[in-house]
N, C-alpha and C positions, 0 to 999 in steps of 0.2 A: 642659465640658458633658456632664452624663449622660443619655446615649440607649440602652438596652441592647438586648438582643432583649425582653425583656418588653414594655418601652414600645413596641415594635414591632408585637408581639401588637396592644397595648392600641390601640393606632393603627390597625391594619386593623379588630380587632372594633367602633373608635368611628367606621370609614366607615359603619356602618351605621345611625347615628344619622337622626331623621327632618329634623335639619339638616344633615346633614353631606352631601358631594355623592357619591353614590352611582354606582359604575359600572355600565351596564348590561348583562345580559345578551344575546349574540345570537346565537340558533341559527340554522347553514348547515345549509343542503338539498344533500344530495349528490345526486348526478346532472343529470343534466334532463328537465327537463318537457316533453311535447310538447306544442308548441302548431299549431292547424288553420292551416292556410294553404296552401291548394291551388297557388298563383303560387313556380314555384321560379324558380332565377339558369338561366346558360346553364350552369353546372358540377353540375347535376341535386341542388343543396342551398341553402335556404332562409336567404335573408338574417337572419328571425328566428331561427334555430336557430345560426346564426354569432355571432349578436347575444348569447346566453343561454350558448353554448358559452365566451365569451371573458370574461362575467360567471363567470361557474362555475369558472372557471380562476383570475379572479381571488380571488374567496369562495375557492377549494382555497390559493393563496398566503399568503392572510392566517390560514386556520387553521394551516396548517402554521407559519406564522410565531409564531402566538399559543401552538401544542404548542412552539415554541422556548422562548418566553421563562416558560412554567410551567414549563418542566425548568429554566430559568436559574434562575429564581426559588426554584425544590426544592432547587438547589442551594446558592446562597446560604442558603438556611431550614437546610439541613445545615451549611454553614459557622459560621452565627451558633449552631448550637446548641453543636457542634464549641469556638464560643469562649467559648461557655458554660461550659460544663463545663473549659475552662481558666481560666476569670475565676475560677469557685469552688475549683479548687486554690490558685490564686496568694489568694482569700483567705482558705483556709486556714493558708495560708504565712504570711501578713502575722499573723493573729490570731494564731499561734505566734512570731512576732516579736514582736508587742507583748507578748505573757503574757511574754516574754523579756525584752525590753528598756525596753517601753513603758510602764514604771508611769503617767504620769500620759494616756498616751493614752484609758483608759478616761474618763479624767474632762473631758477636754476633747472626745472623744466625746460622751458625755451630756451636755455643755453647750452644744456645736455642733451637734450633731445633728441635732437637729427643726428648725433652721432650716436648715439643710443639704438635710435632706430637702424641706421647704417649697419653700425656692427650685428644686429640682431639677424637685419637681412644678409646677411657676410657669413654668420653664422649657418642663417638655415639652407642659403644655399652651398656652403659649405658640405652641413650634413648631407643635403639630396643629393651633392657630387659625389660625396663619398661612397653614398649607398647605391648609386648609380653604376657606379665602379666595381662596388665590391658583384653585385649580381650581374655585370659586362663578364667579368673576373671569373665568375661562376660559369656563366655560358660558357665562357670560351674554353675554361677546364673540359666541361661536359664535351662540348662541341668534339676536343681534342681527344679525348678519352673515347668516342666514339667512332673516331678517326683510325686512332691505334687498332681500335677493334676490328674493327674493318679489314684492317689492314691485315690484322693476326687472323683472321676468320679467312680473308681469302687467300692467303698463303699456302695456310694448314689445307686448303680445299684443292691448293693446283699440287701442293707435294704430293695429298689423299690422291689425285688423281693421276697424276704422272709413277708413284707407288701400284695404282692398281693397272696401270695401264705394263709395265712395265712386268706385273707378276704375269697378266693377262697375254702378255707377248710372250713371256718363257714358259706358261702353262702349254702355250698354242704350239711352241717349237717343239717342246717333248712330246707332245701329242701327235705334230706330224713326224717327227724322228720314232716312238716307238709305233704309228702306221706304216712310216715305211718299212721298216726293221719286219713288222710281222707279213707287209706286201713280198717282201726279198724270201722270208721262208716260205710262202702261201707260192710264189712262182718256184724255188728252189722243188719244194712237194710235188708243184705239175708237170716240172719239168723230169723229175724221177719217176712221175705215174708216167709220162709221154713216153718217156724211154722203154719204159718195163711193157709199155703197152706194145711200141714199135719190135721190142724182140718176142713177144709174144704171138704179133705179126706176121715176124719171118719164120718162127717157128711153126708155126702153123701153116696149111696148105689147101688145095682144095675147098670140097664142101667143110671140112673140118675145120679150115678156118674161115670159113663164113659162118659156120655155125658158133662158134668160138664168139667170134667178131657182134654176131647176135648176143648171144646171153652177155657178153659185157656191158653191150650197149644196153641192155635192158635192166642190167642190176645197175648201169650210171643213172639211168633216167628213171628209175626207181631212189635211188641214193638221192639224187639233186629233188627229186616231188620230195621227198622227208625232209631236204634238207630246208626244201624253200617252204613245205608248209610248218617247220618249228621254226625261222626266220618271221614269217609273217605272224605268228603265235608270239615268238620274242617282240617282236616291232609294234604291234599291239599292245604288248602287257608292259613295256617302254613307255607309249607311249601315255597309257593310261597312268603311270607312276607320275612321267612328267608332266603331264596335263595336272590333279591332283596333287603335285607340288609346286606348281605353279599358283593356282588356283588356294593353297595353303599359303602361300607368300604373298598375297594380294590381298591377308586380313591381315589390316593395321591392328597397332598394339599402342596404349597409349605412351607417346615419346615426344616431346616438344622442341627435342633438341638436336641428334642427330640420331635416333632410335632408326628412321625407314628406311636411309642410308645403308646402316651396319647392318641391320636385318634382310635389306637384299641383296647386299654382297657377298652376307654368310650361308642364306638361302641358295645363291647360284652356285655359291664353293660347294656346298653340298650336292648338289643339283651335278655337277660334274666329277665329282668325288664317285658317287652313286654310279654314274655312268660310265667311268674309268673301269668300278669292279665289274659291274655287269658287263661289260665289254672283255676282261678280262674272264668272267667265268662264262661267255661265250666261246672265247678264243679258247680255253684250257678244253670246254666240251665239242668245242669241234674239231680239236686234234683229236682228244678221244675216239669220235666219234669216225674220223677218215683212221684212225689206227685200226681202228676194228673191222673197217670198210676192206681198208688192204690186208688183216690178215685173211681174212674170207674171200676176198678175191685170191692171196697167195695158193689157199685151201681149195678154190676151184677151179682153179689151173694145173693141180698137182693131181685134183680129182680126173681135170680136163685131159692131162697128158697120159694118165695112165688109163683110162678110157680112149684114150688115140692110141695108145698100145696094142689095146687088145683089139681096138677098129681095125689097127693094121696086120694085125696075128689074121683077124677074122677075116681082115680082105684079101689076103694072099691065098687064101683056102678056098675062095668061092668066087676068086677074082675069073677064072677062068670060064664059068661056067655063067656066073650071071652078070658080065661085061655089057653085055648091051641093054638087057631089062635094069640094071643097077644106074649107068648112066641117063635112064631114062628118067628114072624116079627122082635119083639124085637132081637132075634138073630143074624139075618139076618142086622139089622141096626147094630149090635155090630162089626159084621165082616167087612161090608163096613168101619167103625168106625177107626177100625184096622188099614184098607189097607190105609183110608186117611192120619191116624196117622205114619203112617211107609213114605209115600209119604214126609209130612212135613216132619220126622226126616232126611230122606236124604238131602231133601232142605237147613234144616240146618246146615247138616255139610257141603254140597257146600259153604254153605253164613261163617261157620269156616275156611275153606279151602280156601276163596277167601280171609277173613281178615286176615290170617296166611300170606299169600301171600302178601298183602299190607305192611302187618308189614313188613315182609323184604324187601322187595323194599325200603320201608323208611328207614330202617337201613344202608342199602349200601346207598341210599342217602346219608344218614348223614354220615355216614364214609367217603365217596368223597368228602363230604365240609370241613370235619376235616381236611383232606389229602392238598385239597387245601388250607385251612387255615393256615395249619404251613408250606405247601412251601411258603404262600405269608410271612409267621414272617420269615422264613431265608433267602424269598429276602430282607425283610424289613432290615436285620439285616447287612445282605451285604452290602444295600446302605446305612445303617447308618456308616459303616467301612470303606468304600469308601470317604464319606463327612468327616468321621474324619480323614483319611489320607491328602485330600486334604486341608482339615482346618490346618495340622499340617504343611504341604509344604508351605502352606501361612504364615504362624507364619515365618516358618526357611527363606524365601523369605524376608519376613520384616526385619527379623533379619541381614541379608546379607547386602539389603540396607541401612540399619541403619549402617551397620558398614563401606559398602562404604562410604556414605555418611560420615563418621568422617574421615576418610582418609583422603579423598578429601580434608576439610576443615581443616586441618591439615597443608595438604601440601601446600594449598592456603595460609595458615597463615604464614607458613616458607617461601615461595618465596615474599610474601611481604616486610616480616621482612630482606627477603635478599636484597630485591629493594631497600628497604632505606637503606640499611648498604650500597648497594654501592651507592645511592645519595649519604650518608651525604660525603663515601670517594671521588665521584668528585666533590663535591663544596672545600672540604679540599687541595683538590690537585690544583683545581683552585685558593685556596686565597694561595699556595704555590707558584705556577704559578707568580702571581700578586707581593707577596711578593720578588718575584726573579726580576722577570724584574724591580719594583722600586731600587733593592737595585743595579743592575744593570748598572739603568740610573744611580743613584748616583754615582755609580762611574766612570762612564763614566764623568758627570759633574767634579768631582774632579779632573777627571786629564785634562779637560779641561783647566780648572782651573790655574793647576799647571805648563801646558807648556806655556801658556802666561804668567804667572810671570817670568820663567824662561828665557823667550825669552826677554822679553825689561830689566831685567837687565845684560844679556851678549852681547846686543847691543854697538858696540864702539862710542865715543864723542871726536870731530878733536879740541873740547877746553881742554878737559879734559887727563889729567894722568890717565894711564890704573889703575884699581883701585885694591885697597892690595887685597891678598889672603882674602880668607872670614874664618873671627875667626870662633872659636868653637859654639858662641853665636849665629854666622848668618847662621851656618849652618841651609838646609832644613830639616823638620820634615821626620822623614821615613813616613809617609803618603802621603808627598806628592813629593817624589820620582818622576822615571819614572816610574820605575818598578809597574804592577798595582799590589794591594794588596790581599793577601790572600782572599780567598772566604770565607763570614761567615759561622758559623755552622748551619747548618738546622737542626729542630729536624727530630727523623728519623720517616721514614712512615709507616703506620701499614702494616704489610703483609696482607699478602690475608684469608678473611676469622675471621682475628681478630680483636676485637670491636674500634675502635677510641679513645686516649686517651690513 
């Protein structure tokens, strides 16, 4: 089989055919990029800059690797040239054998030849289709294998999210099912305080139950300022957890794969876990907290009514005499009664007006953590598209080397198998060498040989009669003539390129 370095040539300049499969090029970025991210680790350095420094390491590994195998590659191109230029001595040599030895090589040359050469080119094009095929064959594996992936990555992604969408909807339904549940008790309670207040009401009469009507309303608007200043003390120290755990889930950790994902989903399960109890050990301390409210309201009502007992013991006894100075005062205490009661009602709409206010302030809080919450999921989401770019560059980089890499050892395999084809032809040509010059001396001996026979017997003898002509019988053998004899036949030598034998 002849594959020389030409057809080598011919075979890298026919990769770049518009069928043929083409390697592509891929420029590395040295250094690194800084990317923004204010959230560093506890070691005062940035899990994405860790993340980019160990890509970039790797990128620097695979160049350095790829500057290896072009210097192997230069060198083997020196090598094959190197056996260039010995292929054309040794067929300079052989053509000077054949002008030597080879009379009918010419002719069987020109009548083998063109089919020689035919099959040869039959051949290598054969090969280049085959290896054409086999790396189409490769692509299209890859191509399809990154297909399925795809496929399987974005499957797992809409199940992932239709699974959390799906928890997220029956998390939100128990949540509004136990709101409502605790709204039905929280109205069941006002409407048992409403009642208890309304027969407290009718029980009462007069100033007694204005006065009555007073001290309730002042221990409500007392009760509600406690309640509403450890509410905004709660909503505050809420807030500060979740601010702080927000802000704890906004430092990456290194994960190249689905780590920011799980980590913020696990985070917000937390994040509402957390605020489930604390809403629960709200609820449990402000039933506490109204248990204790009503029994002390029970207690100064029971204070209240027996204190109206003895008002009324008292007022029968002195009803008589101080009727008109009594109505007088009593009036006069009705009005002040009024003005203080009018004083509270503004107060409490200030302490309405102040929690109305809180409320939205915390609203737009929460809205600015929402806001920055899903810009950090479509940073997140970015650098997840980023790492799978650069994860997919690493694959196609691998893939590249891997198919250098066959190349290479390809061609390393053909330049070997070419080193021995032309060992074995110069030792061949050497024991042709050897076999020549023996048969050579032989005859060089022979006719050594044959001129000293020839010479002592055409020597004359001053006893002797010149002696008869020589019969037929005495003549010399044509071997051993003067004349030196035909050259034997050599077999002939393989041409260049084909196998020995």
């Amino acid at each position: 089989m002849s594959f020389t370095y030409s057809n080598s040539r011919q075979f890298l300049n026919n990769s770049e055919k518009p069928d043929s499969t083409t390697i592509r090029r891929t420029i590395v970025e040295h250094g690194v990029r800084p990317v923004e991210n204010d959230n560093k680790t506890q070691s005062g350095q940035s899990a994405t800059d860790v993340a980019m420094k160990t890509i970039t390491k790797q990128h620097q590994d695979e160049q350095r690797e790829l500057q290896e195998l072009n210097n192997k590659l230069s060198t083997y191109i020196d090598h094959v040239q190197r056996l260039e230029n010995r292929n054309a001595d040794l067929s300079a040599v052989v053509e000077d054998l054949k002008r030597k030895w080879g009379g009918d090589a010419a002719q069987l040359h020109a009548l083998y030849g063109p089919d020689l050469k035919t099959l040869r080119d039959a051949i290598d094009d054969s090969q280049y289709g085959h290896i054409s095929q086999e790396l189409k064959l490769k692509r299209f594996e890859y191509d399809i294998n990154q297909a399925k992936q795809l496929i399987a990555a974005f499957d797992g992604i809409k199940v992932y999210d239709l699974n959390g969408l799906q928890q997220e909807l029956n998390m939100s339904i128990q949540e509004l099912e136990n709101i409502t549940d605790r709204f039905n008790r929280q109205l069941e309670l006002l409407d048992q305080q409403r009642t208890n207040l309304a027969n407290f009401h009718n029980e009462l009469d007069g100033l007694q139950n204005e006065l009555m009507t007073h001290q309730l309303e002042s221990i409500t608007v007392e009760s509600e300022l406690q309640t509403l200043k450890e509410l905004i003390a709660f909503e505050d120290a809420l807030y500060q957890a979740q601010r702080e755990e927000l802000l704890s889930i906004t430092t990456p950790l290194l994960d190249v794969s689905n780590f920011y994902r799980n980590e913020l989903t696990r985070a917000i399960l937390d994040i509402r876990q957390d605020f489930d109890v604390l809403q629960q050990s709200q609820a449990i301390e402000l039933e506490e907290y109204y248990r204790m409210k009503i029994e002390h309201l029970q207690q100064e009502v029971a204070e209240d009514n027996e204190r109206k007992r003895l008002l009324n013991m008292t007022n029968e006894t002195v009803d008589k005499s101080l009727q008109t100075s009594s109505w007088k005062d009593l009036d006069n205490i009705y009005q002040q009664l009024k003005i203080d009661n009018h004083q509270l009602q503004g107060n409490l709409d200030a302490l309405s007006d102040d929690l109305a206010k809180i409320q939205e302030e915390h609203i737009r809080e929460r809205e600015i953590l929402d806001r920055e919450l899903n810009q950090l999921r479509d940073e997140l989401s970015i650098k997840q598209e980023t790492i799978d770019n650069m994860l997919g560059n690493n694959i196609s980089l691998r893939f590249e080397l891997s198919t250098y890499r066959r190349l290479l050892n390809s061609e390393e395999q053909r330049l070997n198998r070419l080193d021995q084809q032309q060992q074995q032809q110069q030792q061949q040509q050497q024991q042709q060498q050897q076999q020549q010059q023996q048969q050579q001396q032989q005859l060089t001996n022979s006719s050594a040989l044959t001129s000293s026979s020839l010479s002592s017997t055409l020597t004359p003898s001053s006893s002797r009669p010149p002696p008869p002509p020589p019969s037929s019988s005495s003549r010399l053998p044509p071997s051993s003539s003067s004349s030196s004899p035909p050259p034997p036949k050599l077999p002939r030598p393989p041409l260049i390129g084909e196998p020995p034998g």
